[in-house]
DRENMARTI-665163 format. One record per atom (N, C-alpha, C, O): y, z, x; atom name. Coordinates in steps of 0.05 Angstrom, whole numbers, plus 32768, in hexadecimal, padded with zeros to 4 digits. Layout:
N
<node py="Y" pz="Z" px="X" site="CA"/>
...
END
This chain:
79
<node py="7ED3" pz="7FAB" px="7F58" site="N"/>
<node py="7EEA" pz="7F9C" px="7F4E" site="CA"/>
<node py="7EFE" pz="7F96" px="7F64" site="C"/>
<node py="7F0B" pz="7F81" px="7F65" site="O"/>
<node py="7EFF" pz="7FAD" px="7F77" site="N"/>
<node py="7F13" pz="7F9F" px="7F8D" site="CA"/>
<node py="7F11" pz="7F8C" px="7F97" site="C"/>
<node py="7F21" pz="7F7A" px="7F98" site="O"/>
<node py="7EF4" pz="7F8F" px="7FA5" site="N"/>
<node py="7EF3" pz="7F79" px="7FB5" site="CA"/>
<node py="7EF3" pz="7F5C" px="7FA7" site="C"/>
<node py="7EF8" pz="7F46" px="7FB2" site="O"/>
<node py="7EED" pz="7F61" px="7F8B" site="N"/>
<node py="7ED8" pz="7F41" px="7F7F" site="CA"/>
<node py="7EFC" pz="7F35" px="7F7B" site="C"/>
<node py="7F05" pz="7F1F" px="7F7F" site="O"/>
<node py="7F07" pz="7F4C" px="7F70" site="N"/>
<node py="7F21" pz="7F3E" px="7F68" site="CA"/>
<node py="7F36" pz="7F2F" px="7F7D" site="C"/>
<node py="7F48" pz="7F1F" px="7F78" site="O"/>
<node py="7F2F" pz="7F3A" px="7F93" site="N"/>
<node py="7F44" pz="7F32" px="7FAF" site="CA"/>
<node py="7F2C" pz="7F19" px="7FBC" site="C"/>
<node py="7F32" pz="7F08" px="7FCD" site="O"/>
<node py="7F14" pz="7F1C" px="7FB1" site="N"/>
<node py="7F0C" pz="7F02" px="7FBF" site="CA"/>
<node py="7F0E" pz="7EE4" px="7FB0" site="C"/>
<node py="7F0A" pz="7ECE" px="7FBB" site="O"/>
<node py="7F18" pz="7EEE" px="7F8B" site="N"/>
<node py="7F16" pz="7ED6" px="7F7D" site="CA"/>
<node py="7F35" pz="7ECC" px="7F85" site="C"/>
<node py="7F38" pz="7EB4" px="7F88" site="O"/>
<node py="7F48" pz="7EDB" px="7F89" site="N"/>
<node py="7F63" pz="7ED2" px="7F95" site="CA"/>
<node py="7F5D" pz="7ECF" px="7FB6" site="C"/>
<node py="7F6F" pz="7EC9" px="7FC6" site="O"/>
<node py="7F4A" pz="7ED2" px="7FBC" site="N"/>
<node py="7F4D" pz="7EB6" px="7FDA" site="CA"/>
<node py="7F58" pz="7ED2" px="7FEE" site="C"/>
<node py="7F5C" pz="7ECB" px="8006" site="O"/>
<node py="7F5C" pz="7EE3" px="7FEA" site="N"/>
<node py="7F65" pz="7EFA" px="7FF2" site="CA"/>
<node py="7F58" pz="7F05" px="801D" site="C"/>
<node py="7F48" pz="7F17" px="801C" site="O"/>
<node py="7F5B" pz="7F00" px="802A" site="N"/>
<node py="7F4E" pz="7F0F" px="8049" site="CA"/>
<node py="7F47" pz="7F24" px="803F" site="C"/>
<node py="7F56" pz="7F35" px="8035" site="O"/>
<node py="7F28" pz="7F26" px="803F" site="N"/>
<node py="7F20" pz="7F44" px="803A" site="CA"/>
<node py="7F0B" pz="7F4D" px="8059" site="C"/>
<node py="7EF7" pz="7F5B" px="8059" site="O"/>
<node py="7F18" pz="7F3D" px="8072" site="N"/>
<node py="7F0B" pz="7F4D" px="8084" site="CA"/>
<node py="7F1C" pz="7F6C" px="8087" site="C"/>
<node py="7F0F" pz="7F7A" px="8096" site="O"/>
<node py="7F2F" pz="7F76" px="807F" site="N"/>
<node py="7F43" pz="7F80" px="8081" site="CA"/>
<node py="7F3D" pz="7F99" px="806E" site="C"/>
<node py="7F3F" pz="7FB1" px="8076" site="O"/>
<node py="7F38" pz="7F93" px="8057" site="N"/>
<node py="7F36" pz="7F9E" px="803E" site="CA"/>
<node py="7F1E" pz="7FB7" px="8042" site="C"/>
<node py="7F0B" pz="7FB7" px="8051" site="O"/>
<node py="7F27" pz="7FC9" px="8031" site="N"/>
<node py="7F15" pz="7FDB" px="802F" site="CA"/>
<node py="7F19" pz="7FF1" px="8010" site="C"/>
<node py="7F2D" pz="7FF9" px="8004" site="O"/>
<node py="7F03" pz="7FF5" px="800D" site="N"/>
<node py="7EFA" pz="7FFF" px="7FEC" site="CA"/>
<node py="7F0D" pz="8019" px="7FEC" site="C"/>
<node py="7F0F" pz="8026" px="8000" site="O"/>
<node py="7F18" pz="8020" px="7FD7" site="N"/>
<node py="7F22" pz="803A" px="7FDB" site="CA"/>
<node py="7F1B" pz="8043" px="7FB9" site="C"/>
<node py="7F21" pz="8034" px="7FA6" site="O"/>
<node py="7F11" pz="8057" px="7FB7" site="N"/>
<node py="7EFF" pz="8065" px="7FA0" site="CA"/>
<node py="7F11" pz="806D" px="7F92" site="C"/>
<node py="7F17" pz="8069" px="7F7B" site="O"/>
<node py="7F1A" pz="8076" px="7FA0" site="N"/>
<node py="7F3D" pz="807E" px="7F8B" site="CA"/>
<node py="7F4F" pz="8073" px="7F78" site="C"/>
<node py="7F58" pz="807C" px="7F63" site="O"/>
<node py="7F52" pz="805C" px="7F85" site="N"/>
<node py="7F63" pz="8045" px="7F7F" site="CA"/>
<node py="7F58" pz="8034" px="7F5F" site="C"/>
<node py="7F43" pz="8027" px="7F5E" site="O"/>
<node py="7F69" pz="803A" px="7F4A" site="N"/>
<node py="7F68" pz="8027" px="7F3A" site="CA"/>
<node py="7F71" pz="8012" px="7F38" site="C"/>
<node py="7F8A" pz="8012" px="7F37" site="O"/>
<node py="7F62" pz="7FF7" px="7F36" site="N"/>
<node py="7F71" pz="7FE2" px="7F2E" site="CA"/>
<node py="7F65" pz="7FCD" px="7F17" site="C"/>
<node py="7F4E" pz="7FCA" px="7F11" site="O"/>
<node py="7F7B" pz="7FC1" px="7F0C" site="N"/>
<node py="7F6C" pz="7FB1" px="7EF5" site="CA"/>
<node py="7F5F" pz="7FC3" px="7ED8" site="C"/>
<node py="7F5B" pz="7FDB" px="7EDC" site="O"/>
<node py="7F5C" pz="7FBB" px="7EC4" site="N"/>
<node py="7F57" pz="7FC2" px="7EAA" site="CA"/>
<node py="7F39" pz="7FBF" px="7EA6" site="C"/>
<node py="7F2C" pz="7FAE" px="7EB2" site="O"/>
<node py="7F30" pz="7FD1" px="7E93" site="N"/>
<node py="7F0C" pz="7FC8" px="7E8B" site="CA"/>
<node py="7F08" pz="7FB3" px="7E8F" site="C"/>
<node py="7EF7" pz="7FA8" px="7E9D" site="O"/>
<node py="7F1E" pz="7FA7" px="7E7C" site="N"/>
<node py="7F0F" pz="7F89" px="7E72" site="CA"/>
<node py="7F18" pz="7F7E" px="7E86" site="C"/>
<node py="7F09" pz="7F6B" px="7E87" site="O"/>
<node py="7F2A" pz="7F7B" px="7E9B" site="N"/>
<node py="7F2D" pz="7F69" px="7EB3" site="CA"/>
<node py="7F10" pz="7F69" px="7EC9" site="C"/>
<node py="7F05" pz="7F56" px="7ED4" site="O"/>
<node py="7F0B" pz="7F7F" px="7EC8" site="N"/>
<node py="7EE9" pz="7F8E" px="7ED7" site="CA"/>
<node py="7EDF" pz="7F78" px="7EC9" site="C"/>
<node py="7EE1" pz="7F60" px="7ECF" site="O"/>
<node py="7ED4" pz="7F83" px="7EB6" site="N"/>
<node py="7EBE" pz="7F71" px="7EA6" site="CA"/>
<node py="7EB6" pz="7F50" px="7EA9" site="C"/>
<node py="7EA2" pz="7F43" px="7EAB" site="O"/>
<node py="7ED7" pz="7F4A" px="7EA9" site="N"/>
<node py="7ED8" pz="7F2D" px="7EA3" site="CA"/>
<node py="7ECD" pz="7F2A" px="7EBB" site="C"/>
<node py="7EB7" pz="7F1F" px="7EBC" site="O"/>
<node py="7EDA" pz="7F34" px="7ED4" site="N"/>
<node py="7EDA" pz="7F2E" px="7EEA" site="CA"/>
<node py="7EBC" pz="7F31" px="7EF2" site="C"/>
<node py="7EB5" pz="7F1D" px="7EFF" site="O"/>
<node py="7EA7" pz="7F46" px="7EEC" site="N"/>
<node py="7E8E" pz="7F48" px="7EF5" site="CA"/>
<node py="7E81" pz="7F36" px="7EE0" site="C"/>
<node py="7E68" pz="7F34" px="7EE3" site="O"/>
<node py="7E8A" pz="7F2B" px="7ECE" site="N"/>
<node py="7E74" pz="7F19" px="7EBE" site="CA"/>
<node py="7E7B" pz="7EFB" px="7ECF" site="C"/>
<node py="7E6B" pz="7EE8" px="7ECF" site="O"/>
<node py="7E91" pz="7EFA" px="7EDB" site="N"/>
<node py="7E96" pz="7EDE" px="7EEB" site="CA"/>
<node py="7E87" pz="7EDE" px="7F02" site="C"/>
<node py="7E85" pz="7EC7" px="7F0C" site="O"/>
<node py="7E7C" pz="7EF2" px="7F0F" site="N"/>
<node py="7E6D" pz="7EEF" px="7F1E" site="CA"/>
<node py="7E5D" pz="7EFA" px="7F28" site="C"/>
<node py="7E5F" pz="7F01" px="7F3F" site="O"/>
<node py="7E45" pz="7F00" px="7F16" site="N"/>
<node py="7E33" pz="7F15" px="7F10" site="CA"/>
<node py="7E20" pz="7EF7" px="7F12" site="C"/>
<node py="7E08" pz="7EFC" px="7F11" site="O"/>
<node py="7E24" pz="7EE5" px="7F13" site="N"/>
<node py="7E0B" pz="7ECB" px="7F12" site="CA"/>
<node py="7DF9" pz="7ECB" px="7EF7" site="C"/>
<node py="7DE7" pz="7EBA" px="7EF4" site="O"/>
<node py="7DFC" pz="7EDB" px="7EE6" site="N"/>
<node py="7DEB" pz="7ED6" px="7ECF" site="CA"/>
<node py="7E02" pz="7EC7" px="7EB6" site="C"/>
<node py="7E1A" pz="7EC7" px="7EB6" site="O"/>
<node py="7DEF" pz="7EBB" px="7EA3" site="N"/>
<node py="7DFE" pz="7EB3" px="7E86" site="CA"/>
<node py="7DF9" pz="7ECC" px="7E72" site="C"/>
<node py="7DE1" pz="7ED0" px="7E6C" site="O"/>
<node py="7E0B" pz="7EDA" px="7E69" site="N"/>
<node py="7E07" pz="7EEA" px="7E5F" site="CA"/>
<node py="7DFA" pz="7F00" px="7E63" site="C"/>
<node py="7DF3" pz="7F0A" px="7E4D" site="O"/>
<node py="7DF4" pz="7F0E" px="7E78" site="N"/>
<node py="7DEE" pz="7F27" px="7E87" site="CA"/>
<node py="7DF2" pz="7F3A" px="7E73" site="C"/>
<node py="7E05" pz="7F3E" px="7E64" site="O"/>
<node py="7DD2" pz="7F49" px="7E76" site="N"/>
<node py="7DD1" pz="7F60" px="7E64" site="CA"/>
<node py="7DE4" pz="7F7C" px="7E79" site="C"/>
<node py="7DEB" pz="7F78" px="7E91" site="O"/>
<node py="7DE9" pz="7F91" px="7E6D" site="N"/>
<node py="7DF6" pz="7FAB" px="7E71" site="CA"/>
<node py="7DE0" pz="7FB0" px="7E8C" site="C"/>
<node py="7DE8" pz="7FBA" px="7EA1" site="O"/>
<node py="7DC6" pz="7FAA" px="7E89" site="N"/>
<node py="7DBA" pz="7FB6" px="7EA0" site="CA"/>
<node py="7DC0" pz="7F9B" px="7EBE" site="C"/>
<node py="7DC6" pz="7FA1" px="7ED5" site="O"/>
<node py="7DBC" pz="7F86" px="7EB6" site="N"/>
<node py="7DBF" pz="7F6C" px="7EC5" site="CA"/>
<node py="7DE1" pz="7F7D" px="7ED2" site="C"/>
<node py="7DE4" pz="7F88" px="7EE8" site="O"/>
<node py="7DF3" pz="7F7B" px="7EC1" site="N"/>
<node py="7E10" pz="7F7A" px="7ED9" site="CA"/>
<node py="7E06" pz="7F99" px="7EDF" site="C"/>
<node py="7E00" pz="7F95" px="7EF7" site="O"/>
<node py="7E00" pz="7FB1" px="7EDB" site="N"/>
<node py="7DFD" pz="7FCE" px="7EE6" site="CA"/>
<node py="7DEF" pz="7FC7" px="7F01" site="C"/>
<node py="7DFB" pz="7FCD" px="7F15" site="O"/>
<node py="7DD9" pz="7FBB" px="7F04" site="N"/>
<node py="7DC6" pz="7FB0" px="7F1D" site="CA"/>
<node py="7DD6" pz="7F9C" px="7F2D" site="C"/>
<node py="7DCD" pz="7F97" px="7F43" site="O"/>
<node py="7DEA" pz="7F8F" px="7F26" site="N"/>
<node py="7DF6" pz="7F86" px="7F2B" site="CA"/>
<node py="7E12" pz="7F91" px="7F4A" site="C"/>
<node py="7E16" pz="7F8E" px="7F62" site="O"/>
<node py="7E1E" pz="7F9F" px="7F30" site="N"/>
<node py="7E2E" pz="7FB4" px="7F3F" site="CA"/>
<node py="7E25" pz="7FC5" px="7F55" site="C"/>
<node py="7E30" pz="7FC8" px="7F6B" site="O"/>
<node py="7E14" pz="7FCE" px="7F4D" site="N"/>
<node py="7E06" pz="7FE3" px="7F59" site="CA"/>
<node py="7E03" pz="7FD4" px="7F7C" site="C"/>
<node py="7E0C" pz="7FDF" px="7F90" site="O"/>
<node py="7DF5" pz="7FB8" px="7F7C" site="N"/>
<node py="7DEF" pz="7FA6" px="7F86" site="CA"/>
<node py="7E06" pz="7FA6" px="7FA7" site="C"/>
<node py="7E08" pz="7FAC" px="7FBE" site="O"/>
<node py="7E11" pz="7F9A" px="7F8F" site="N"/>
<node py="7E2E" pz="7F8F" px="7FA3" site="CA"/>
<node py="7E3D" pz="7FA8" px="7FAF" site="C"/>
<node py="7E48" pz="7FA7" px="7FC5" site="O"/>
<node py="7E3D" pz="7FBE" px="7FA0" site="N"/>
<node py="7E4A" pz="7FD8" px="7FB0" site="CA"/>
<node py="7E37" pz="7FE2" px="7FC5" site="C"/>
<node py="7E41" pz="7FEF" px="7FD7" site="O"/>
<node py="7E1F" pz="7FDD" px="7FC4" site="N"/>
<node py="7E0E" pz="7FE7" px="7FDF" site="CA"/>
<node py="7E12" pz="7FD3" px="7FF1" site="C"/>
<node py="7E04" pz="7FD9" px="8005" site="O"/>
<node py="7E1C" pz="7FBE" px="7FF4" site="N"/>
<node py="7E1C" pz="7FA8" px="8009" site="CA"/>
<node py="7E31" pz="7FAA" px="8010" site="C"/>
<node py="7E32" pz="7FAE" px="8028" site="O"/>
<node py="7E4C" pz="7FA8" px="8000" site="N"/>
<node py="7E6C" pz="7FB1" px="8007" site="CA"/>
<node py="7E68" pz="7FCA" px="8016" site="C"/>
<node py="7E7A" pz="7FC9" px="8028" site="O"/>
<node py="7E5B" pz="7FE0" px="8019" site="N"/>
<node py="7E5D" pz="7FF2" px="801D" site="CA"/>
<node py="7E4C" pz="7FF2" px="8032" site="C"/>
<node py="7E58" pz="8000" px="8042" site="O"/>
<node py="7E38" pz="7FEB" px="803E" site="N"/>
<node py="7E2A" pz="7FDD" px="8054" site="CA"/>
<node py="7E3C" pz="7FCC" px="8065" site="C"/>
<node py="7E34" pz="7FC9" px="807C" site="O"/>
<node py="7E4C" pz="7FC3" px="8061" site="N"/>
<node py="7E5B" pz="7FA8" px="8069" site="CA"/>
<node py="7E6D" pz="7FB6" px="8075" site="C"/>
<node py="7E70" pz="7FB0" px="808D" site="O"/>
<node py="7E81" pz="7FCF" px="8068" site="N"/>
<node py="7E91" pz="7FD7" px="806F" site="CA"/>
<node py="7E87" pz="7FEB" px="8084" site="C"/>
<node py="7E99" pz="7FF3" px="8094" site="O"/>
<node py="7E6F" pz="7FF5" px="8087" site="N"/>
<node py="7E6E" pz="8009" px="80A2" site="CA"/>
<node py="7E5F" pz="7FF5" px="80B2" site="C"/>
<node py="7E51" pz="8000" px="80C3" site="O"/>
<node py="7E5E" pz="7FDE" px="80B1" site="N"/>
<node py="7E4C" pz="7FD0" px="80C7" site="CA"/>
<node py="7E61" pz="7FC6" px="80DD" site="C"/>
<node py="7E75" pz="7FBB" px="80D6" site="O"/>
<node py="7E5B" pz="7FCA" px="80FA" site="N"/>
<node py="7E66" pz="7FC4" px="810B" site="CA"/>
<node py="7E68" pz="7FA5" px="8112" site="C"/>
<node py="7E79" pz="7F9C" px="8122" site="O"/>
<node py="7E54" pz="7F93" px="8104" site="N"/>
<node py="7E60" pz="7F7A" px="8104" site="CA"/>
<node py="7E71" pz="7F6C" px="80ED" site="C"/>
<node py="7E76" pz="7F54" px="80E8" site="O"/>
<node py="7E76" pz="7F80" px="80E3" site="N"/>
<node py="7E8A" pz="7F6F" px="80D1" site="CA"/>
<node py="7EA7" pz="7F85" px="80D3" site="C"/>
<node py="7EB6" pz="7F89" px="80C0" site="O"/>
<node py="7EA9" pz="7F8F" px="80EA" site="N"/>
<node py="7EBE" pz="7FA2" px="80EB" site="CA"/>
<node py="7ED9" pz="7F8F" px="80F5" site="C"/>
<node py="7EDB" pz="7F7D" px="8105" site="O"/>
<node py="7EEB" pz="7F9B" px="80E5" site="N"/>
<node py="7F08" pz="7F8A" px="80F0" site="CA"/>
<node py="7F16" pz="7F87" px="8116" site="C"/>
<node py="7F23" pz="7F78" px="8124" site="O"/>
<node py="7F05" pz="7FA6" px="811B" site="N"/>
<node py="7F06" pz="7FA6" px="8137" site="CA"/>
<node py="7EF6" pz="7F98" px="8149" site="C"/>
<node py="7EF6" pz="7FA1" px="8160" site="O"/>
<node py="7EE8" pz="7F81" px="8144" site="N"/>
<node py="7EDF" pz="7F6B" px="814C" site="CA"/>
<node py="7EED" pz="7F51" px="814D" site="C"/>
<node py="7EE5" pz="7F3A" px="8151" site="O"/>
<node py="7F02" pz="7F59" px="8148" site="N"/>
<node py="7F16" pz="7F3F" px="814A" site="CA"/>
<node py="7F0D" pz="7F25" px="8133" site="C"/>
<node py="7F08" pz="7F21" px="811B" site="O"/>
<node py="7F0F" pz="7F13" px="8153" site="N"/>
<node py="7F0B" pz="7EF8" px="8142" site="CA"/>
<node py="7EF2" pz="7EEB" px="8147" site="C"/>
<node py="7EED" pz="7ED4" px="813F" site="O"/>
<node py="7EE2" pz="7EF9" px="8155" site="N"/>
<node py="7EC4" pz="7EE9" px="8157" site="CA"/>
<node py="7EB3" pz="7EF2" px="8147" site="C"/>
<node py="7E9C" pz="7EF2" px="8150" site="O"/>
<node py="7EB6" pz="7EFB" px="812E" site="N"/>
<node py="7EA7" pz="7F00" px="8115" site="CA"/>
<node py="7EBD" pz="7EF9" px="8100" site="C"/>
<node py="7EBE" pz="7F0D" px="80F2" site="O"/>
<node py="7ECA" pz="7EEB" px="80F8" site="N"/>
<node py="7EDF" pz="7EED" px="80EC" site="CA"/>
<node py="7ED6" pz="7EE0" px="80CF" site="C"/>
<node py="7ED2" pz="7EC8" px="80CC" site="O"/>
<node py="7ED3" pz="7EF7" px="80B9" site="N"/>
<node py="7ECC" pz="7EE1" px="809B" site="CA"/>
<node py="7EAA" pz="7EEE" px="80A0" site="C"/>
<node py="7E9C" pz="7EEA" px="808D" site="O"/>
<node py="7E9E" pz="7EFA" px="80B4" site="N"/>
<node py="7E86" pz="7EFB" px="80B3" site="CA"/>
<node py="7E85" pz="7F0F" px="809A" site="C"/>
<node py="7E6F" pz="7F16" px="8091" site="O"/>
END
């Protein structure tokens, strides 16, 4: 939800980073938010779970990968 929500507001998320702790947004703000872009029409409980699941191993890939690290300045920038 962090990320999806700071990327639908246009938000710099080379910068950004997940924090587990941190609540933000309501169920139903989640929900709405992962049914807007989960790519299915009507996504079963298992479709958005595979879903999620999905996108947090790649955010989470992304965030220890050295080419998409903020300490690369600006010649990866948006990578």
């Amino acid at each position: 939800y962090q990320y999806l929500s700071r990327y639908k507001k246009e938000e710099d998320l080379d910068h950004f980073l997940f924090i587990p702790e941190r609540t933000e947004g309501t169920e139903k703000e989640c929900l709405k938010l992962l049914l807007e872009y989960c790519g299915r029409h009507n996504p079963s409980w298992t479709e958005l779970s595979n879903f999620t699941h999905f996108l947090s191993f790649q955010l989470s890939k992304c965030e220890k990968s050295v080419f998409c690290s903020p300490a690369l300045g600006e010649d990866f920038q948006g990578f």
